[in-house]
TINU-839512 format. One record per residue (C-alpha): residue in one letter; x, y, z. Coordinates in pm, whole numbers, padded with zeros to 5 digits, always signed. Layout:
BEGIN
AXYZ ...
***
This chain:
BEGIN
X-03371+00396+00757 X-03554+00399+01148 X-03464+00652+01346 X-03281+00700+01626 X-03409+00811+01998 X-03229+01000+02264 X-03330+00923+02574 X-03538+01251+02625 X-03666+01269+02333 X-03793+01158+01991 X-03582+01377+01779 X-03574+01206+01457 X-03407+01227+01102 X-03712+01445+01001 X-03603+01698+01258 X-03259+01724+01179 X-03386+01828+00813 X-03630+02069+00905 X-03372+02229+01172 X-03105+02233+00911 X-03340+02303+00603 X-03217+01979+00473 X-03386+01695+00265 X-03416+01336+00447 X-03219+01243+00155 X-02968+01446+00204 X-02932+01426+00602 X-02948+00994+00584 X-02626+01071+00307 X-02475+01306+00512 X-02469+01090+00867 X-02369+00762+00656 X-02066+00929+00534 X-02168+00950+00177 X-01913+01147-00098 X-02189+01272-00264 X-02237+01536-00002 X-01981+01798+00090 X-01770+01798+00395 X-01930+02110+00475 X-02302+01980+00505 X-02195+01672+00650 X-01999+01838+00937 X-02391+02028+00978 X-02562+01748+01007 X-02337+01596+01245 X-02260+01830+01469 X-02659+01879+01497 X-02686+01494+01541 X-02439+01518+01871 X-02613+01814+01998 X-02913+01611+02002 X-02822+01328+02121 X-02920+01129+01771 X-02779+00799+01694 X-02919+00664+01336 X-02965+00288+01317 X-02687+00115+01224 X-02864-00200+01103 X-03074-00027+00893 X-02784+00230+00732 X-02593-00118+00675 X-02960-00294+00475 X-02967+00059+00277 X-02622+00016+00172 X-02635-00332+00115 X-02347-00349+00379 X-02232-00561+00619 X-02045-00306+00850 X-01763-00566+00888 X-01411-00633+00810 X-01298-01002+00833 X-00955-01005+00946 X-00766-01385+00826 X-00485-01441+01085 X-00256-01768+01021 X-00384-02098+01230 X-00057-02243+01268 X+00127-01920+01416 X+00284-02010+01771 X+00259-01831+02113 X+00520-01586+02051 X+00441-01511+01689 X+00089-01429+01782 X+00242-01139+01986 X+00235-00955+01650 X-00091-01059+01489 X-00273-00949+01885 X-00077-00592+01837 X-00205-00542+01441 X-00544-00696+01531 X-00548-00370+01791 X-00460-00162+01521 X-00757-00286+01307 X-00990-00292+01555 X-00955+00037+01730 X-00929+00180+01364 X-01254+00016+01256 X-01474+00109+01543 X-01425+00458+01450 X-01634+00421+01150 X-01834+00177+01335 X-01707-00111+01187 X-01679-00415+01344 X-01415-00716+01273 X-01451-01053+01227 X-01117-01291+01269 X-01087-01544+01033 X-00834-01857+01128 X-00692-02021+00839 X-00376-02115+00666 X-00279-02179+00295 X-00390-02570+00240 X-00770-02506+00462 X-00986-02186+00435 X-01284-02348+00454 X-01403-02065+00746 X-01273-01770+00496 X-01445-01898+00212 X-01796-01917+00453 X-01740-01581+00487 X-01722-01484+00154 X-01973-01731+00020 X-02158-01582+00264 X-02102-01214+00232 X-02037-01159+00585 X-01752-00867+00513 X-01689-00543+00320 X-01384-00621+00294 X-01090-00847+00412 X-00712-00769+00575 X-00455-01066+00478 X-00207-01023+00776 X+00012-01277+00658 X+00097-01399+00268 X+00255-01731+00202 X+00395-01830-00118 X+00139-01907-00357 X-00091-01785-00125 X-00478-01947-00176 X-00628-01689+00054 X-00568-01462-00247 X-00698-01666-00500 X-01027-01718-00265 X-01045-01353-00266 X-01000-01296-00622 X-01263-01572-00691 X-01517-01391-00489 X-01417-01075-00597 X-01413-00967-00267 X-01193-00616-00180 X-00854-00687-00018 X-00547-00573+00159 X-00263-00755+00194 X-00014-00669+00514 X+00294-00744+00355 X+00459-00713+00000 X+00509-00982-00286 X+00148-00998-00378 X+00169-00866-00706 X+00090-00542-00874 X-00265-00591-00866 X-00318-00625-00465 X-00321-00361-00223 X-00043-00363-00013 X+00105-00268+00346 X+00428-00272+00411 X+00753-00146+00564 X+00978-00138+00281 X+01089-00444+00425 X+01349-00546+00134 X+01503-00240+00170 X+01508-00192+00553 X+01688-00534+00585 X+01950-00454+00355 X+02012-00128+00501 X+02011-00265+00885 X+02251-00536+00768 X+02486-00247+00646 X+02447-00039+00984 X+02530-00404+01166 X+02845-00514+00954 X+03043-00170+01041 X+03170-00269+01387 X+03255-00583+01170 X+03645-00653+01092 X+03708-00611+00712 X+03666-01016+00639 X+03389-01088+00870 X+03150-01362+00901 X+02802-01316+00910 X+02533-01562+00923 X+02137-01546+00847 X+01947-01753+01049 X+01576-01735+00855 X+01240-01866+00946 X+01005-02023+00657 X+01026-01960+00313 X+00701-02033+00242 X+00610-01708+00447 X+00694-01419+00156 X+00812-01146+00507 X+01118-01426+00507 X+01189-01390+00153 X+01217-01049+00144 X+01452-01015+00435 X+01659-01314+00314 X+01682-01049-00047 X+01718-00769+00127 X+02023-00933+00356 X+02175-01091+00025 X+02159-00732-00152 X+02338-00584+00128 X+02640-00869+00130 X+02678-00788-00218 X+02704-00426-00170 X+02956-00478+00134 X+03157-00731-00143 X+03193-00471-00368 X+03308-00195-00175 X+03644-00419-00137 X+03564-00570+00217 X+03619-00968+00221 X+03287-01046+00362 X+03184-01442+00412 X+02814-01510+00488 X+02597-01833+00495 X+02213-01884+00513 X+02061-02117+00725 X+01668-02176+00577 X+01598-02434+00889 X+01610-02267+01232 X+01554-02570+01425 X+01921-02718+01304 X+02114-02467+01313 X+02307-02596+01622 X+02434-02919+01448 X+02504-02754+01123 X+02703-02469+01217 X+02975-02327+01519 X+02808-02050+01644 X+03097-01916+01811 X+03336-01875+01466 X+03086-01618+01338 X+03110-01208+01418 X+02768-01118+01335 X+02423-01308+01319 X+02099-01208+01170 X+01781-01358+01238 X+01469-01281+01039 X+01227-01237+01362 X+01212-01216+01706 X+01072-01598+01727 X+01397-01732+01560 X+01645-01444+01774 X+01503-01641+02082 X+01580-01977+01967 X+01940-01855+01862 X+01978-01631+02260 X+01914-01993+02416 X+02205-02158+02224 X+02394-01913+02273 X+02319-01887+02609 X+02385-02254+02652 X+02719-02291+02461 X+02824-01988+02700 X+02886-01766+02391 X+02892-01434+02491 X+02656-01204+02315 X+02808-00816+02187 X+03063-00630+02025 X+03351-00850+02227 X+03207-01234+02143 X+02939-01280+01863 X+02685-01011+01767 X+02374-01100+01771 X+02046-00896+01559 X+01670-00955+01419 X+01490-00777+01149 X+01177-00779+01377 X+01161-00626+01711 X+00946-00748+02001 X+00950-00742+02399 X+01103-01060+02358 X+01462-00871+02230 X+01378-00518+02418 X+01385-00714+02718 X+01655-00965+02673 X+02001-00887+02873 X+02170-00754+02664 X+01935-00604+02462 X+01888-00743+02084 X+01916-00473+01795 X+01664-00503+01614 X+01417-00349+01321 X+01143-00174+01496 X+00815-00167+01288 X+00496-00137+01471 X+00206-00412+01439 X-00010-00172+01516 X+00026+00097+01284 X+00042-00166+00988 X-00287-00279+01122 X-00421+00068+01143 X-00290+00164+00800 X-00419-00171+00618 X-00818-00113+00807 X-00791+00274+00696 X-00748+00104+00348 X-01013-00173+00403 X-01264+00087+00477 X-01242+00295+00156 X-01254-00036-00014 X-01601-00088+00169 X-01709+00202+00034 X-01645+00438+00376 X-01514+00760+00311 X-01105+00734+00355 X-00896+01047+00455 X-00588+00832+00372 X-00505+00784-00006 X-00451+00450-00135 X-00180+00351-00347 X-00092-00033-00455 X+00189-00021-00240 X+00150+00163+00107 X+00420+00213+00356 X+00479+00188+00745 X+00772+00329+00940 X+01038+00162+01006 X+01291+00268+01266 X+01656+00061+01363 X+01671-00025+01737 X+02048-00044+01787 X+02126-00231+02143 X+02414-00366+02315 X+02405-00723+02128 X+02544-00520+01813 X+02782-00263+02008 X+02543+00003+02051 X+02319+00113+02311 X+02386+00152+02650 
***
């Protein structure tokens, strides 16, 4: 491994052993993070590095390793404007979290019939590792991955039991949200889930997670009717909005779509016309007048959590222990559209 300069003077890897009564060895371990040496001696070394201004060469720890010192990170091709408000906010996540360890990230654009760019990069060896930020159904991304045998972490959940995953309990949120939404409701109610793409496995697991909870509310002896739309972009000639009390969307992308037709049939949004709510939160709903409730998980911290995970997979030290399934918070956002707020 070369070593690094300061820019007044040559203090080298050699002299951070013979301050510290170290071995090379054991000092090039030590300042790449190694688990063979002890927290103790690697704190030494680097707090002697810093004092001296010493900055070991990164493209030579990475050829030592045999690393690349990058994560790829595959965001879908075909998301729109407003969906790629969440992929920006966990691509922050993953890149502020990476550069800490020196990583750096490379974004992969692809979707589930053409990865020809995220199988380069495998073929290639370009990564460490690789963050899935969205699974489809049968996704191929995972197969590519499993076919290079390349380490990966999926943000979502539905992968299996052999993936890693990152998630926000997402089943269990929705049905849960969908409970704290139907109590304003009258004892028969009518509630309708508007949903975006099956083929995108977030969807399915809201669309079980709002099922579970419309069998729980059944149950408990209130008269609850409920319908699903699975096509967004009809909704308005398959259903009158205005004969339901409560509706559901699965994101903020399909709440929008539903506040314009809303808006344009002059259907008053809120606890005294229909009440309107989205199992994903953006500025898109925070913003809207009256506010949208909504489920409130942050992009961010999924991207954080998943590149913590991608980086022990590299082989980087991880403070965070990984388990196959790995959660988020998840908080409920409860506006005016639903009766609460302000």
């Amino acid at each position: 491994m070369a070593n690094g300069r300061t820019n007044n003077s040559n203090f080298t890897m050699d002299d951070i052993a013979s301050e510290l009564g170290l071995s090379k060895s054991t000092v090039s371990r030590a300042l790449a993070g190694s688990d063979r040496i002890s927290s103790e001696t690697k704190e030494r070394v680097n707090e002697c590095a810093r004092k001296h201004g010493f900055r070991p060469n990164l493209v030579a720890r990475a050829l030592a390793g045999q690393k690349t010192l990058n994560i790829a990170v595959v965001l879908p091709f075909e998301a729109n404007a407003a969906q790629m408000l969440f992929f920006h906010e966990c691509l922050s996540g993953i890149v502020a979290r990476a550069a800490k360890d020196a990583y750096s990230v490379l974004v992969c654009m692809t979707d589930n019939e053409a990865a020809e760019i995220l199988e380069s990069v495998l073929e290639n060896k370009k990564a460490d590792s690789v963050v899935l930020t969205q699974l489809r159904h049968n996704d191929k991304n995972i197969s590519l991955l499993k076919k290079y045998s390349t380490p990966f972490v999926v943000i979502g959940s539905g992968a299996g039991d052999d993936v890693i995953q990152v998630d926000s309990r997402m089943k269990e949120n929705c049905r849960e949200f969908t409970k704290v939404c139907s109590e304003n409701l009258p004892s028969a109610g009518k509630v309708l889930f508007v949903c975006g793409s099956l083929d995108v496995e977030a969807n399915n697991n809201r669309l079980s997670g709002f099922l579970s909870a419309m069998e729980e509310l059944s149950s408990s002896g209130r008269d609850m009717k409920y319908a699903v739309c699975t096509d967004s972009s009809d909704i308005d000639g398959q259903f009158d909005l205005s004969e339901w009390n409560l509706i559901l969307c699965s994101d903020d992308v399909v709440c929008a779509g539903l506040l314009d037709i809303l808006k344009e049939e002059r259907i008053k949004i809120g606890k005294d016309g229909v009440m309107l709510a989205s199992f994903h939160d953006s500025v898109l709903l925070k913003s809207n007048t009256p506010g949208i409730s909504a489920l409130n998980v942050s992009a961010g911290a999924l991207g954080k959590r998943a590149c913590e995970i991608a980086l022990g997979l590299s082989g980087r030290p991880s403070s965070v222990p990984c388990e196959t399934m790995n959660y988020v918070e998840c908080t409920f956002e409860m506006r005016e559209s639903t009766g609460g707020g302000k």
